[in-house]
C-alpha positions as CSV (number, residue, x, y, z in Angstrom):
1,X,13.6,15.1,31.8
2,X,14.5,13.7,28.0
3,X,17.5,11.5,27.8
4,X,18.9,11.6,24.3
5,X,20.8,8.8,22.7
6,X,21.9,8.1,19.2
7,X,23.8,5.7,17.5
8,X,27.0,6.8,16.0
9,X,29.4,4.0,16.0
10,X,32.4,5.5,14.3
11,X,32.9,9.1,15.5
12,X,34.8,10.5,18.3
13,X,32.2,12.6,19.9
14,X,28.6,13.5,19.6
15,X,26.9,16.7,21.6
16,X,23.7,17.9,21.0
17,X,21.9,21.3,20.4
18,X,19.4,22.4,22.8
19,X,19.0,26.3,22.8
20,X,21.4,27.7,22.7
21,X,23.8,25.4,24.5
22,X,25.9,22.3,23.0
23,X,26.0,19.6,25.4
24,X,28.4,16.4,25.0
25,X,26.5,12.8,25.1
26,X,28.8,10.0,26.7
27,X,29.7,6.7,25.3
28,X,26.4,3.9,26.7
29,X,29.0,1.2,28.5
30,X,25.7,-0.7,27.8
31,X,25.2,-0.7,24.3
32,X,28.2,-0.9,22.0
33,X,28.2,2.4,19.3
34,X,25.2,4.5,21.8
35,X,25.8,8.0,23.2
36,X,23.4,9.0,25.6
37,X,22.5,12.2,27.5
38,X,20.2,13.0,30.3
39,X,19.2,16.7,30.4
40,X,16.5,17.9,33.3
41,X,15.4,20.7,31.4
42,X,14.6,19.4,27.7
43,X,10.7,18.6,27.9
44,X,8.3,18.0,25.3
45,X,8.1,20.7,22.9
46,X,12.3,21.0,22.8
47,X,14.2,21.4,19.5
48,X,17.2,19.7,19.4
49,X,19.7,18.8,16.7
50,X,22.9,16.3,17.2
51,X,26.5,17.4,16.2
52,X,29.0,14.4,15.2
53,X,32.9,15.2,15.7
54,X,33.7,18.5,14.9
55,X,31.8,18.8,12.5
56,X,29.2,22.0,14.1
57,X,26.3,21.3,11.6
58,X,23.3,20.0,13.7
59,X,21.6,17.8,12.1
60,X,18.0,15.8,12.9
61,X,17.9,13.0,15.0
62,X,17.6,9.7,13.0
63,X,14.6,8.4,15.4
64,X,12.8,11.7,15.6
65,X,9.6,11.3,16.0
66,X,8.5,15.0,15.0
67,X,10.0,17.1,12.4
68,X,7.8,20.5,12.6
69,X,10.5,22.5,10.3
70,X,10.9,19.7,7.8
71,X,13.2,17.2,6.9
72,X,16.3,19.4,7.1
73,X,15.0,21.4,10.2
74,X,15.5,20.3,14.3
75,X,14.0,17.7,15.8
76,X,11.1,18.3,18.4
77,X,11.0,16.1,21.9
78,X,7.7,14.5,21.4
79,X,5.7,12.5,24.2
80,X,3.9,9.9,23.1
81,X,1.6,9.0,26.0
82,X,0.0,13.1,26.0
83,X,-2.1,12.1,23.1
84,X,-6.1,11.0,24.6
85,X,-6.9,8.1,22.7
86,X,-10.7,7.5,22.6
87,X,-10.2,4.0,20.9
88,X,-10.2,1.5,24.3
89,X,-13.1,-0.5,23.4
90,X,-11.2,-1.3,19.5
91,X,-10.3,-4.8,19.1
92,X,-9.0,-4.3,15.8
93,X,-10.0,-5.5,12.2
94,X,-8.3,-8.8,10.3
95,X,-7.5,-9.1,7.2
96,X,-9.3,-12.4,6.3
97,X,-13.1,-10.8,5.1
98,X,-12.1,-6.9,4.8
99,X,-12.1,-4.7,2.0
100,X,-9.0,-2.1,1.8
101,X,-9.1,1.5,0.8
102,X,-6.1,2.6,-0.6
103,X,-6.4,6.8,0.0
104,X,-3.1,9.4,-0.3
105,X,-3.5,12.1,2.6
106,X,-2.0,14.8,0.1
107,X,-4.9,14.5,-2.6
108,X,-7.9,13.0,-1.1
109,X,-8.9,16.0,0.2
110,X,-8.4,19.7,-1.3
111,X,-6.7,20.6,2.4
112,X,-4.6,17.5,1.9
113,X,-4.5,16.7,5.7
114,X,-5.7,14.0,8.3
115,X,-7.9,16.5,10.2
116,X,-9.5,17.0,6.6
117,X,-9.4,13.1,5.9
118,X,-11.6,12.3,8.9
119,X,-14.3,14.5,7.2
120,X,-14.6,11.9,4.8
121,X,-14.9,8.7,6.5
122,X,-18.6,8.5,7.1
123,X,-18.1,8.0,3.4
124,X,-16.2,5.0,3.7
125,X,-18.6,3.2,6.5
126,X,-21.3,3.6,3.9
127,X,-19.1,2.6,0.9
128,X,-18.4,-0.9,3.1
129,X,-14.2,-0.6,3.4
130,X,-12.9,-2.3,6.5
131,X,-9.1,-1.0,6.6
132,X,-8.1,2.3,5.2
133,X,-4.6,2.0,3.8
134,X,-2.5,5.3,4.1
135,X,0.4,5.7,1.5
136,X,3.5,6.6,3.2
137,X,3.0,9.4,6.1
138,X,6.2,9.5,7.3
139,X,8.5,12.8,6.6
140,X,9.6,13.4,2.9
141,X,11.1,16.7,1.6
142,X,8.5,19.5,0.6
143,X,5.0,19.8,0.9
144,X,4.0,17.4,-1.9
145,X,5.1,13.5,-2.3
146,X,3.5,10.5,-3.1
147,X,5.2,9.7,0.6
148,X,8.3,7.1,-1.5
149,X,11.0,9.7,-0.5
150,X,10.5,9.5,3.3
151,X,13.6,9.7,5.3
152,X,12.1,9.9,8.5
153,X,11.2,6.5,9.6
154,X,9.7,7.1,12.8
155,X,7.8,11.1,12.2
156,X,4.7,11.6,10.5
157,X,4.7,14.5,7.9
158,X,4.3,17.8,9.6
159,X,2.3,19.6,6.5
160,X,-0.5,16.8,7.0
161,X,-0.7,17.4,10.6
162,X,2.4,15.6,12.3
163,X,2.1,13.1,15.0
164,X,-1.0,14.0,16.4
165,X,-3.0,14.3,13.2
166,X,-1.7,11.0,12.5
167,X,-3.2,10.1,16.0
168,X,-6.8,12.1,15.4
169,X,-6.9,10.2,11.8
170,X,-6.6,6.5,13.5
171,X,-8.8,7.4,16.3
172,X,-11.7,8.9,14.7
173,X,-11.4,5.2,12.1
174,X,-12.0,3.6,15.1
175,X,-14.2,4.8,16.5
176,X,-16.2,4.1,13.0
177,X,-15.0,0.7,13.4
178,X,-12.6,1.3,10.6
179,X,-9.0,-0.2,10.9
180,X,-5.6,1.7,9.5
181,X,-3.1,0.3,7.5
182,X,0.4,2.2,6.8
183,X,2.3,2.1,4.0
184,X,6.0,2.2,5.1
185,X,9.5,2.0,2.9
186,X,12.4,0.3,4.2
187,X,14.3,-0.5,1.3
188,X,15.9,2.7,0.8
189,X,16.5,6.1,2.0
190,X,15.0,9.3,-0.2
191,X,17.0,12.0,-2.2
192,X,16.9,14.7,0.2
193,X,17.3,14.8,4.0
194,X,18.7,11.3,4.5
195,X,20.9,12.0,7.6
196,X,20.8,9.0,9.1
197,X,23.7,7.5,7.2
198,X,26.1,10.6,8.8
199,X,25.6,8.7,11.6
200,X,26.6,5.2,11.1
201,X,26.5,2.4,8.4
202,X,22.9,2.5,7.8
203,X,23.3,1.6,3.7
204,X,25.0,-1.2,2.2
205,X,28.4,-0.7,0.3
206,X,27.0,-3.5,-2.6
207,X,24.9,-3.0,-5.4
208,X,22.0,-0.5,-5.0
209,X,18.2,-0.4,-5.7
210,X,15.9,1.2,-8.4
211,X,15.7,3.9,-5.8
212,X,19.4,4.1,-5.0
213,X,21.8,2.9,-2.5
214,X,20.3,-0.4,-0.6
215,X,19.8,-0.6,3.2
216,X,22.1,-2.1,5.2
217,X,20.6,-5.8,6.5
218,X,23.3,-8.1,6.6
219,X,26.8,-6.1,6.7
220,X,28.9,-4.8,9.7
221,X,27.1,-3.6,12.3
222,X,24.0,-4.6,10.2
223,X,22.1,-5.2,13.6
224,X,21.4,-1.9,14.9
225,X,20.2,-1.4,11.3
226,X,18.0,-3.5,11.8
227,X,16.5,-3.2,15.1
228,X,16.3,0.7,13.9
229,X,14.0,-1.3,11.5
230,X,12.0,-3.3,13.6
231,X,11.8,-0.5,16.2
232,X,9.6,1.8,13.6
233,X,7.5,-1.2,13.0
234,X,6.5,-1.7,16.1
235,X,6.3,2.1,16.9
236,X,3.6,2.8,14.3
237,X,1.6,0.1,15.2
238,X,1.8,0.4,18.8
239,X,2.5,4.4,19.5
240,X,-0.2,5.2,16.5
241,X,-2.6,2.5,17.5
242,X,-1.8,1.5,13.8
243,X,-3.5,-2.0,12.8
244,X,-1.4,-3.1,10.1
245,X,1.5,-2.2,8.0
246,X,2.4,-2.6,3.8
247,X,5.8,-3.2,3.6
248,X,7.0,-1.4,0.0
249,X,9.1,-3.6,-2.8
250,X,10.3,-6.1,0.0
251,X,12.0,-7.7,-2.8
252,X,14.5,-4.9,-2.7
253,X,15.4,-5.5,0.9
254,X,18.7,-7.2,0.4
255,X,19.2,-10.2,3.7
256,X,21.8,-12.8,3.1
257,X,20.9,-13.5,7.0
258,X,20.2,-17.1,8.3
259,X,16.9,-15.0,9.6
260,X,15.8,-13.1,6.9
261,X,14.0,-9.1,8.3
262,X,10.3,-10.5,7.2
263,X,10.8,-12.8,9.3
264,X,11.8,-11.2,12.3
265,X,9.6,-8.3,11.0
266,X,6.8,-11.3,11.7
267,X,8.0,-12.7,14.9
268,X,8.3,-9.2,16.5
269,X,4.6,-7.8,15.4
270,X,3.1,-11.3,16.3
271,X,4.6,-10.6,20.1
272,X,3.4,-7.0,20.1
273,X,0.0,-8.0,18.8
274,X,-0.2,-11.1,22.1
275,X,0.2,-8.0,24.4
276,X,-2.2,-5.3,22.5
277,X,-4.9,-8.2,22.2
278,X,-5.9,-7.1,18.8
279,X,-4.9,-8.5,15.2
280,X,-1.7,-6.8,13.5
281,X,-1.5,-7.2,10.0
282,X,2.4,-7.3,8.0
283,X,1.0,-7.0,4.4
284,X,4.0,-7.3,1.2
285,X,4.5,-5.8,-1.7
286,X,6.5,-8.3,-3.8
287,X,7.1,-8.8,-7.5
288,X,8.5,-12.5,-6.5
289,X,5.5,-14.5,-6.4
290,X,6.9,-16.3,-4.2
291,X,5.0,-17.9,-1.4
292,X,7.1,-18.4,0.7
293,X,6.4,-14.8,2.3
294,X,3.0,-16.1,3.0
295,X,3.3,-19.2,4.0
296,X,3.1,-20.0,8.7
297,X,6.1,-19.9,10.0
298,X,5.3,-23.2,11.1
299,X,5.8,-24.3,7.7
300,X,9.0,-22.8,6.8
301,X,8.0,-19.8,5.4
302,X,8.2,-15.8,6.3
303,X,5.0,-15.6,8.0
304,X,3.3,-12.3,6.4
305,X,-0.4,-11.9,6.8
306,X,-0.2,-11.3,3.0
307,X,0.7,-10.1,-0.1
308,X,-0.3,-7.8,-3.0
309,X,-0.9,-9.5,-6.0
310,X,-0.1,-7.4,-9.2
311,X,-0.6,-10.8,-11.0
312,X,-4.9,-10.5,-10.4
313,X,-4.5,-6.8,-11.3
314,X,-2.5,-7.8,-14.6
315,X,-4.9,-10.5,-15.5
316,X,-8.1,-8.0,-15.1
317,X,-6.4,-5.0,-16.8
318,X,-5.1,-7.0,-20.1
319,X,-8.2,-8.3,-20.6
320,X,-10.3,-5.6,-20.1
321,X,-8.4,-2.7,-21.6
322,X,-6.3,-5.0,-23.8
323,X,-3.0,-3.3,-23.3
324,X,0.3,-5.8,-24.1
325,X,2.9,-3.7,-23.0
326,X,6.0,-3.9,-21.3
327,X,5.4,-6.7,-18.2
328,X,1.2,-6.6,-19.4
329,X,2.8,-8.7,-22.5
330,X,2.2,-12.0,-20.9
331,X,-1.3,-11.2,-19.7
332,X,-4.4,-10.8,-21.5
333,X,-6.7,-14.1,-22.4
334,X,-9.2,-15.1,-20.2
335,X,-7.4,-18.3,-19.6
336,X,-4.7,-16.1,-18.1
337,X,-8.0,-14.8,-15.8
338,X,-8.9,-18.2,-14.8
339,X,-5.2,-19.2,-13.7
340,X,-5.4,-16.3,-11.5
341,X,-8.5,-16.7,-10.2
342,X,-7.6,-20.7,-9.1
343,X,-3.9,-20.3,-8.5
344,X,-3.5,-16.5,-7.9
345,X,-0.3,-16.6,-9.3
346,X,-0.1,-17.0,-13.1
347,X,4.1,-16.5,-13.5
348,X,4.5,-19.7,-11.3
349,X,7.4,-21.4,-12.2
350,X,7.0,-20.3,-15.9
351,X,8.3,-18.2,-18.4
352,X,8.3,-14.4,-18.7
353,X,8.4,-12.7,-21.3
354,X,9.3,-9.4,-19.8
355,X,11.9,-10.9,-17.4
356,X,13.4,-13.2,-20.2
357,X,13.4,-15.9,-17.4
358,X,11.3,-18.7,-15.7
359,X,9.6,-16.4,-13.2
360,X,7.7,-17.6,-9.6
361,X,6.4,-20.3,-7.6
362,X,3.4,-22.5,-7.6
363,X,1.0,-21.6,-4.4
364,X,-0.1,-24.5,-3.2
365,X,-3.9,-23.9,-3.1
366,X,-5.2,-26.5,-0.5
367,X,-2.8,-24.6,2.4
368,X,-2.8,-21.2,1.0
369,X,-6.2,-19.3,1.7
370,X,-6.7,-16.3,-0.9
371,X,-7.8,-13.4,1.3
372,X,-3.6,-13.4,1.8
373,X,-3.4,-12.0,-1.8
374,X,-4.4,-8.2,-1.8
375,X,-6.2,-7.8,-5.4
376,X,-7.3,-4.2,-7.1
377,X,-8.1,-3.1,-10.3
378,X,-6.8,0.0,-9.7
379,X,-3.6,1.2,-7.1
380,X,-1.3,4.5,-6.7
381,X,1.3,2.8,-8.5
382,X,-0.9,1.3,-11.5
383,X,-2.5,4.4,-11.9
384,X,0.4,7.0,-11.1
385,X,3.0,5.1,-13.2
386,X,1.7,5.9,-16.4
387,X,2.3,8.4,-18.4
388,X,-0.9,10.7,-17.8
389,X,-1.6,9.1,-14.5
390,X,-5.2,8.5,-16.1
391,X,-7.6,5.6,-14.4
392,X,-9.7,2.6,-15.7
393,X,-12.5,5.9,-16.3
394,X,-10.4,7.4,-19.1
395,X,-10.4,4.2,-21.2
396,X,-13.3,1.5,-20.3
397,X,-16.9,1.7,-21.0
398,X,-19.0,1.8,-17.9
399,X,-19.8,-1.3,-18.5
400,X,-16.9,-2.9,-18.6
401,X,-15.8,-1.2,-15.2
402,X,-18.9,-2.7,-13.5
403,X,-17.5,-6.1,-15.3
404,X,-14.2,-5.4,-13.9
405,X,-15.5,-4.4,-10.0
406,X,-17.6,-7.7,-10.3
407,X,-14.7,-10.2,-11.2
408,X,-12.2,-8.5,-8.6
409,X,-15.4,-8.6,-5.5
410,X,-16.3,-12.1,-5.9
411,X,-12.9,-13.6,-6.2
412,X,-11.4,-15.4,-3.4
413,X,-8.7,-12.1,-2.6
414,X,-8.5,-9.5,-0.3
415,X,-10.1,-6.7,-2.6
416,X,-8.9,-3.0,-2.5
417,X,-9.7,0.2,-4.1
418,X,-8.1,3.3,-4.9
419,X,-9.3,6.5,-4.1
420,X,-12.6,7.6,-5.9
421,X,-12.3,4.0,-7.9
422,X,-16.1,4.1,-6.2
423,X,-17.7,6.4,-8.0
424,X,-15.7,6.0,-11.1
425,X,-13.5,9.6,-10.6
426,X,-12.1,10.9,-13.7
427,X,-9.4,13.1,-11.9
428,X,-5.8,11.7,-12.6
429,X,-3.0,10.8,-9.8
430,X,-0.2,11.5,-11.6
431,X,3.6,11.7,-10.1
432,X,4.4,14.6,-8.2
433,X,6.8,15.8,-5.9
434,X,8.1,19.1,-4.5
435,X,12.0,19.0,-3.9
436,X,13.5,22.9,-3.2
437,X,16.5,22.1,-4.5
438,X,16.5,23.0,-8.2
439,X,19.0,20.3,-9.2
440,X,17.2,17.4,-7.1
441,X,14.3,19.2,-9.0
442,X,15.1,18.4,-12.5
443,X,16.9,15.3,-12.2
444,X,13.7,13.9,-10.8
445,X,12.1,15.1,-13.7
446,X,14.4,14.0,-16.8
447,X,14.5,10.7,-15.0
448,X,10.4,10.2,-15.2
449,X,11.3,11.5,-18.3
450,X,13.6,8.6,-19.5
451,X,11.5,5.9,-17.4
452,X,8.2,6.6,-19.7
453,X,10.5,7.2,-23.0
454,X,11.7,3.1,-22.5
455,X,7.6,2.2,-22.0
456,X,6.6,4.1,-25.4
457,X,5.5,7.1,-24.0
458,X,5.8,10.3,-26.1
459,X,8.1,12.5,-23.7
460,X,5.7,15.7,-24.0
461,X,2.9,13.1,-22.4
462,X,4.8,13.1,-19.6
463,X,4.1,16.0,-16.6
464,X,6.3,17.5,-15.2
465,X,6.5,16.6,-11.1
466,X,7.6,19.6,-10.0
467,X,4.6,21.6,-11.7
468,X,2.6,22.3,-8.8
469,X,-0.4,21.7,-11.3
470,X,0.5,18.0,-11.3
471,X,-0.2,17.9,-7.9
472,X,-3.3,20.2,-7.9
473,X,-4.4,18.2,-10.8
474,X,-4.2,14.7,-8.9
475,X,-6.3,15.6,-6.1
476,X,-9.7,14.2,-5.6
477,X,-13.0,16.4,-7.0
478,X,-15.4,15.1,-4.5
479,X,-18.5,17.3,-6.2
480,X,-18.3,14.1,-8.9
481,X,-19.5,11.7,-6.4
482,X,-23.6,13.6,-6.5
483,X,-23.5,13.8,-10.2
484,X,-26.1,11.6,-11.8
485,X,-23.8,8.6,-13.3
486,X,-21.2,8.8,-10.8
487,X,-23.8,8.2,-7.6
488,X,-25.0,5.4,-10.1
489,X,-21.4,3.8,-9.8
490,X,-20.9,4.4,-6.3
491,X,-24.5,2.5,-5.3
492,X,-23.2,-0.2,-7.8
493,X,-20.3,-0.5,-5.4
494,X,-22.2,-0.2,-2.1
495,X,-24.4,-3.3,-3.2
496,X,-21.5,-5.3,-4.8
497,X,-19.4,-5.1,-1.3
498,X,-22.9,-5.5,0.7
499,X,-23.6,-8.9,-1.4
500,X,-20.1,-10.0,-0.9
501,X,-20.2,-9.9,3.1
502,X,-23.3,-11.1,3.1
503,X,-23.1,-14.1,1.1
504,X,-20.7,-16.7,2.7
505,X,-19.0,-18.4,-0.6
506,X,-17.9,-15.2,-1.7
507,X,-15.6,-14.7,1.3
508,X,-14.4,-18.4,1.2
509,X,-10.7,-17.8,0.8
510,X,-10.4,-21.5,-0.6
511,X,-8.5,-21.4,-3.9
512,X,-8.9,-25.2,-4.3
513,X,-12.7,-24.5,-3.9
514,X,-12.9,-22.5,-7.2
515,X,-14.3,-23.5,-10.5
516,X,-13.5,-21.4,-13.7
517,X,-14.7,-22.3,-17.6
518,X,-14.4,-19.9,-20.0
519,X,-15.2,-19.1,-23.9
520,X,-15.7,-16.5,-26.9
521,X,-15.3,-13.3,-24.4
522,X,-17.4,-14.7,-21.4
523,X,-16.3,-16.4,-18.4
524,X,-17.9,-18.0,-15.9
525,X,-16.9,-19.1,-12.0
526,X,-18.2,-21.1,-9.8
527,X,-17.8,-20.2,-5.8
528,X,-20.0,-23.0,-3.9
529,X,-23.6,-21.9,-4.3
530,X,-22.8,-19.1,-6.5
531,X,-21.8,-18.3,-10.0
532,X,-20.7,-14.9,-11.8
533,X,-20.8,-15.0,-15.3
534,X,-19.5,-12.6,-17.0
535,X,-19.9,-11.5,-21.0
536,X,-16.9,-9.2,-22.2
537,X,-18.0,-9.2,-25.7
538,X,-19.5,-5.8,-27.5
539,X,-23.0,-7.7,-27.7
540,X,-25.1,-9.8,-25.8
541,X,-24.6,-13.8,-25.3
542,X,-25.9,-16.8,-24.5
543,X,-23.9,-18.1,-21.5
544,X,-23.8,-21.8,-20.2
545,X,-24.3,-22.0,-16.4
546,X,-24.2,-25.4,-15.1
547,X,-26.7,-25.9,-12.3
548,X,-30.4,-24.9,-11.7
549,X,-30.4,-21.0,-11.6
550,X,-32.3,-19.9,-8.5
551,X,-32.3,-16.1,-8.8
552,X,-30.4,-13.5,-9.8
553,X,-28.4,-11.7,-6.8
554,X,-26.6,-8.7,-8.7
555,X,-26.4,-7.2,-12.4
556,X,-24.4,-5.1,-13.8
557,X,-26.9,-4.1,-16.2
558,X,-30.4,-4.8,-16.6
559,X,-31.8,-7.0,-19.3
560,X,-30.1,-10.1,-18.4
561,X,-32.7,-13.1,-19.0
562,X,-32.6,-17.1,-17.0
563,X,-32.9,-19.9,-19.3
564,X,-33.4,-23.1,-18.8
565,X,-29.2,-24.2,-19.1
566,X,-27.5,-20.7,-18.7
567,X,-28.3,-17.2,-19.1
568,X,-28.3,-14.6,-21.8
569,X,-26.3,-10.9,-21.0
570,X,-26.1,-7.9,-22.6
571,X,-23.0,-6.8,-23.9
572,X,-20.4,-5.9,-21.3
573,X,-21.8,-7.2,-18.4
574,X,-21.6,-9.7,-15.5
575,X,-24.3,-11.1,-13.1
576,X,-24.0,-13.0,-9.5
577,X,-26.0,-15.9,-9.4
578,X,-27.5,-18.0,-7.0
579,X,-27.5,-21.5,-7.6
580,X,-29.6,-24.6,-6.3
């Protein structure tokens, strides 16, 4: 037997579609707004569709949890506890110590699905990544989507295997001792397929979002918004066996609230993790710097396990690739590095350029442990957002990328890489999508259009995201990984993450701990017992290293030579040092 129920506060009736047969729900006297139904003879493996009013176009349920004909299609009865989980002895994986993988179903693989994913995880157990973080899995329109579109909150996307892929995915990470994290989007609906606002006030009548109309979190009847919310939180992590969750641009989630969602968000996955026994993990993206997000609850703050920090990404990408533009303007100097590097914030309470405004909030480094700021050199969106969607490979020496891999894996963050970062990948990720509706279609594209025009790019630089070459373009080419210079990269990264978990002041999240001095293109910190020093100049220097050298412990090139005060690199490199 299935009982369905929906929430649809503010129409007269509501049946539902199974078969051929429409079958009235009736008001829940327990639950203000609910219809509910019990029918006998709807298993698992039923379609079904809801019809409000009179209105006789059936439409998916907003809290399906399988959508096998698409966005627009009927909603399939799915049981959660079929699926054989092989993962009892998991205990989970923190955040504090791991190293993220940030991978897109779609293009990691040439199948683009999880079944085809798994294939490639032996890769990351070698590679040394602790969590794998998914971009959004949940249902978008079409085939092809970076996953920002999704209007189905609670149903994996059917083309990359639906519910039980996602399942087979999680459990075979497991079982390799490799932890999941989901991206998931709560601050707005996608173009296409958004039906959950036919059924009640699920969007806000105020100002919208860079995406469109904002979610409804502190309006009338803003509570079953909410809970609808909270509810696919705690369903991905507790149906999916999902270990942690990155909550997209939470500073678009509008909450006038005495509790604010992140909050609650917190409060609810901290109760679900007591029961599962394992760590669950409520990671931000947040252009605020504030820390308040971070910071125990105990202390007055939000309570988030963390954050990503596009401040360490801007501070590493200025300097190495020496782009000023648009919100890079403020970035750039190595001083900017070593603010980061200390403070992990730089626009803390001061002045942005790019805003035009005093921007952020001091951390407060003696209560504030780093491995709560995620760091990368490379992400979807600070690859994908440009023009050509062209990584660090296109436009840094390999040199200067070992330079760059070195900085980001001995700082006091949470590091993370993007998909084939490891072996240095030359394929692009570029923006892509794969609307059917023609109009959807090219008003997606003259708005990329527009968005690169206002950042200086040439508007013929600009692919077109409904060119299913864009998409074919941005998937993975994992024959690069056994060519000769690539494999050289790749075991590059393999030791640098091996010499970070095996070297305890590399992991020390202590901000307060950290020692930075800088000069003519080299920089140098200190991290207890250990130095990096790092020479960013086109030829080799003389670096000052205070302390007795004891050995060398990595090098991102050979030829670097101890002296007696400091040491002398080659030209764009870095070494790890072990000090007396």
């Amino acid at each position: 037997m299935t009982v369905f129920s929906v929430w649809a506060p503010d129409v007269s009736r509501v049946r539902v579609r199974v078969g051929s047969s429409d079958l009235a729900l009736a008001r829940d006297p327990a639950r203000a707004g609910w219809w509910t139904l019990d029918v006998p003879t709807a298993g698992p493996g039923t379609d079904y569709a809801f019809l409000l009013g009179d209105d006789d176009r059936p439409l998916p349920d907003p809290r399906s949890a399988w959508q096998p004909d698409g966005v627009h299609g009927f909603s399939r009865v799915y049981d959660q506890s079929a699926f054989r989980w092989a993962d009892d002895s998991w205990t989970g994986r923190q955040l504090p110590g791991s190293v993220l993988y940030e991978l897109h179903v779609g293009t990691f693989t040439a199948e683009g699905t999880f079944d085809a994913a798994i294939e490639r995880l032996d890769h990351l157990v070698r590679l040394g990544v602790d969590l794998v973080e998914l971009l959004p899995v949940n249902a978008f329109n079409g085939d092809h989507n970076w996953g920002y579109d999704g209007v189905c909150w609670f149903a994996p996307q059917e083309s990359y295997g639906g519910p039980d892929g996602l399942k087979r995915f999680v459990d075979a990470c497991h079982q390799r001792g490799l932890g999941v994290v989901l991206d998931v989007v709560y601050n707005h609906f996608g173009p296409s397929g958004a039906y959950a606002p036919m059924f009640g006030p699920y969007l806000s009548e105020g100002p919208g979002n860079s995406w469109g109309s904002s979610v409804n979190l502190d309006g009338p009847l803003s509570g079953e918004v909410r809970a609808y919310i909270v509810d696919s939180v705690l369903g991905w992590l507790r149906d999916y066996h999902v270990d942690g969750l990155r909550l997209d641009a939470v500073h678009a989630l509008v909450d006038r609230g005495a509790v604010h969602l992140l909050e609650e968000l917190t409060v609810a996955v901290d109760g679900l993790s007591t029961h599962l026994g394992r760590p669950l993990s409520l990671i931000a993206e947040s252009d605020l710097n504030d820390p308040k997000l971070i910071t125990a609850r105990e202390g007055g703050g939000y309570g988030l396990t963390g954050q990503w920090n596009d401040d360490a990404h801007h501070a590493l990408h200025t300097l190495l690739t020496g782009e000023r533009q648009g919100y890079y303007a403020d970035f750039g100097s190595l001083q900017t590095l070593s603010d980061v590097l200390t403070g992990a914030f730089f626009h803390a309470g001061t002045w942005s350029s790019f805003r035009q405004r005093v921007h952020g909030r001091p951390v407060d480094r003696g209560r504030i442990p780093g491995y709560r700021f995620v760091a990368y050199l490379q992400n979807h969106d600070q690859i994908g957002n440009r023009a050509a969607g062209d990584r660090l490979t296109a436009s840094l020496s390999p040199g200067l990328l070992r330079v760059g891999a070195t900085l980001l894996f001995t700082a006091p963050f949470t590091p993370m890489l993007f998909m084939g970062e490891e072996w240095g990948a030359t394929t692009p990720w570029q923006f892509f999508t794969s609307h059917p509706e023609p109009e959807l279609a090219a008003a997606v594209a003259a708005g990329r259009r527009r968005e690169f025009a206002e950042h200086g790019w040439p508007e013929g630089d600009v692919p077109d995201p409904q060119d299913p070459q864009t998409y074919l373009r941005s998937r993975l080419d994992w024959a690069e990984r056994d060519k000769p210079d690539h494999a050289e990269i790749l075991d590059f990264y393999v030791r640098l993450i091996a010499l970070r978990k095996a070297t305890p002041d590399l992991s020390d999240p202590r901000l307060d701990k950290i020692e930075v001095t800088h000069g003519d293109h080299w920089l140098v910190m200190h991290r207890g017992s250990v130095a990096v020093a790092a020479n960013l100049a086109t030829k080799p220097q003389r670096i000052t290293v205070p302390g007795f050298i004891r050995s060398v412990l990595l090098a991102t090139e050979s030829g670097a030579t101890v002296m007696r005060d400091g040491i002398q690199l080659p030209a764009e490199s870095a070494v790890v040092l072990a000090l007396a």
